[in-house]
Structures are given as structure tokens and as C-alpha cells.
N, C-alpha and C positions, 0 to 999 in steps of 0.2 A: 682686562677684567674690571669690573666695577666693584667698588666699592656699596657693601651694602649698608643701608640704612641702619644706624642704631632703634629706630620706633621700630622698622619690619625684625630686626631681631628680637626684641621685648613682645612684639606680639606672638609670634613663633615659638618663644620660649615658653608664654602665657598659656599658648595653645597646646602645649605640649609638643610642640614642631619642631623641636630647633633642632634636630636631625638633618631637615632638610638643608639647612644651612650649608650641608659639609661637602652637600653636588652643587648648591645656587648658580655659582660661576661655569659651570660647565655645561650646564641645561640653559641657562640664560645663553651663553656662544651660540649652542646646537641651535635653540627658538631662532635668534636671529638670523644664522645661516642656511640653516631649511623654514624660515621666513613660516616658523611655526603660526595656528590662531592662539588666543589666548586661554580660551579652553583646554587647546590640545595641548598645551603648554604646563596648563595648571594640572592636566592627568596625568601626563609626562611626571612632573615634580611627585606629584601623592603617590604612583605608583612608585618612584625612588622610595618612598618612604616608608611603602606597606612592605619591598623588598627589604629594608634594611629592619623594619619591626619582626620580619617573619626570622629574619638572617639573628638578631639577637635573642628573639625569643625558643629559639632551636641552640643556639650556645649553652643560654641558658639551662635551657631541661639535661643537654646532654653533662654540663658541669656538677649539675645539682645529682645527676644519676651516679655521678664520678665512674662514668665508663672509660675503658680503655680505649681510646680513638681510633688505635694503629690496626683493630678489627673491622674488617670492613668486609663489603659482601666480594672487592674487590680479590679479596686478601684470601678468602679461604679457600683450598685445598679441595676441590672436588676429585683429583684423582690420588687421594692419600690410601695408605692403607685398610683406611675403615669401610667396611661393607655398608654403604649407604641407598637409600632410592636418589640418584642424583637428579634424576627428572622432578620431581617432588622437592627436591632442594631447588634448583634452577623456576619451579614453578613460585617457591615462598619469595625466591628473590627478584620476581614482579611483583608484589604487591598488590596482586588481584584479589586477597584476603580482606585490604583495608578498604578497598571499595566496596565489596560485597558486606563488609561489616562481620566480617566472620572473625571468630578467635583462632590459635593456633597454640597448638600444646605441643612442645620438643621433647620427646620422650627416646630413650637409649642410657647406654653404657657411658659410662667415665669417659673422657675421652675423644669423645667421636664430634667433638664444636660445637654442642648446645649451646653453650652461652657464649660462643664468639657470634657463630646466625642470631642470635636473640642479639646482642648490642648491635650488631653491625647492622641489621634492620631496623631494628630502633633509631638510630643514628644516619638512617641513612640520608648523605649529603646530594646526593641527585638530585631532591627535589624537596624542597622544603615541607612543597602540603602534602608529603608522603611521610612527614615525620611526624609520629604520633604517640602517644601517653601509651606505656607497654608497662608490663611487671615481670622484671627479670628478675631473678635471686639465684646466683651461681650456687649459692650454698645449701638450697634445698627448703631454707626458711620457709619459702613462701607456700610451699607445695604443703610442708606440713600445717600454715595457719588454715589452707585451705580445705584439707582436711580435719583440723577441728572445729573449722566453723559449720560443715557439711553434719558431722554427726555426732 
């Protein structure tokens, strides 16, 4: 391993980069031993970097929502007691909604995982640009702001 320069870390820091620092020696090995260019090298490194900003800034959101983690699309119960459309479920949880730009409203009874499907879609960890700005309110809050701001 090398030894990196103190000026390339004050520049990196400067730049707001100094993330990359924490792969340098490991991408630096890889370059020289798949006899990387220097280009391919330098995308190599930015993409560690866009992956570790996407990786923080999805911590983030999901800390700030203070979701319960342990919900996941993994986790829920499609063959529970409740009378559900599972295909309809199984379909939310591709995420063809957030490509098309569509919303989605979880409407039912007490009980039946509204707001485990609403965080664990939210939160979902498969794919980072699949995680996106949602409005959960287990408690019904939102439903009624959105009702008085309607009429």
C-alpha cells in the first residue's frame, strides 16, 4: 500500500472528496493490477464515491423518517390471514409506480401491513435509486392534513 500524500488529501478534503480516501489503496492495487488507464481509473474512484454519497444519503432519509428497519418488503407475510390482492402487493413491490411517476394510496382495515409496505418500500435497500421521498404517517396524521387542506 502506499502511502498517500498529505496535499492530495487537503485537496480532496477541499473538494469535498475525502470519502474517497477510505477505497484509495484498494482501487489504486486493482488500477495497477488490471493495468487500468487513468481515466478508467479516475471513474472507477467517482463512482466509489457517487456509491458511497447514494449509500449515506439513503441512511440518512431513512434515520430522519425514524422507520423501523426490521420492515422490509422481505419480511412481510403475503400468506397471513388477511384477505389481500397479493398480486397487487407483489406488483407495489417492483416499483414500477416510481418509474412511471405514479403515487400510491394504501387503503384497508387496522392491521392488514399498511405501514410495514409503506416503510419497507420506502426504505427499500435493493437499490439505492429505488429509494425515494414518500409520506408515510402510521397514525392517520397525514391523511387527515390532506383532507383539510382539500376542502
Amino acid at each position: 500500500m502506499s502511502e498517500i500524500p498529505r496535499s492530495l488529501k487537503a485537496t480532496l478534503k477541499r473538494l469535498r472528496l475525502s470519502g474517497i480516501l477510505h477505497t484509495l489503496d484498494d482501487r489504486l492495487s486493482y488500477a495497477r493490477k488490471d493495468s487500468l488507464s487513468m481515466l478508467e481509473f479516475l471513474e472507477l474512484v467517482l463512482q466509489d464515491e457517487i456509491e458511497r454519497r447514494d449509500q449515506k444519503g439513503l441512511a440518512l432519509r431513512l434515520a430522519k423518517a425514524g422507520f423501523d428497519l426490521d420492515q422490509t418488503l422481505e419480511s412481510f407475510d403475503l400468506d397471513g390471514p388477511v384477505s389481500l390482492d397479493r398480486q397487487r402487493v407483489r406488483d407495489l413491490f417492483g416499483l414500477g409506480f416510481v418509474a412511471g411517476r405514479e403515487d400510491v394510496i394504501l387503503l384497508g382495515p387496522v392491521g392488514i401491513g399498511k405501514t410495514h409496505v409503506s416503510i419497507a418500500d420506502t426504505g427499500n435497500r435493493r437499490s439505492p435509486e429505488a429509494a425515494h421521498r414518500s409520506m408515510v404517517d402510521g397514525s392517520g396524521r397525514g391523511m387527515q392534513r390532506g383532507k383539510s387542506m382539500g376542502g
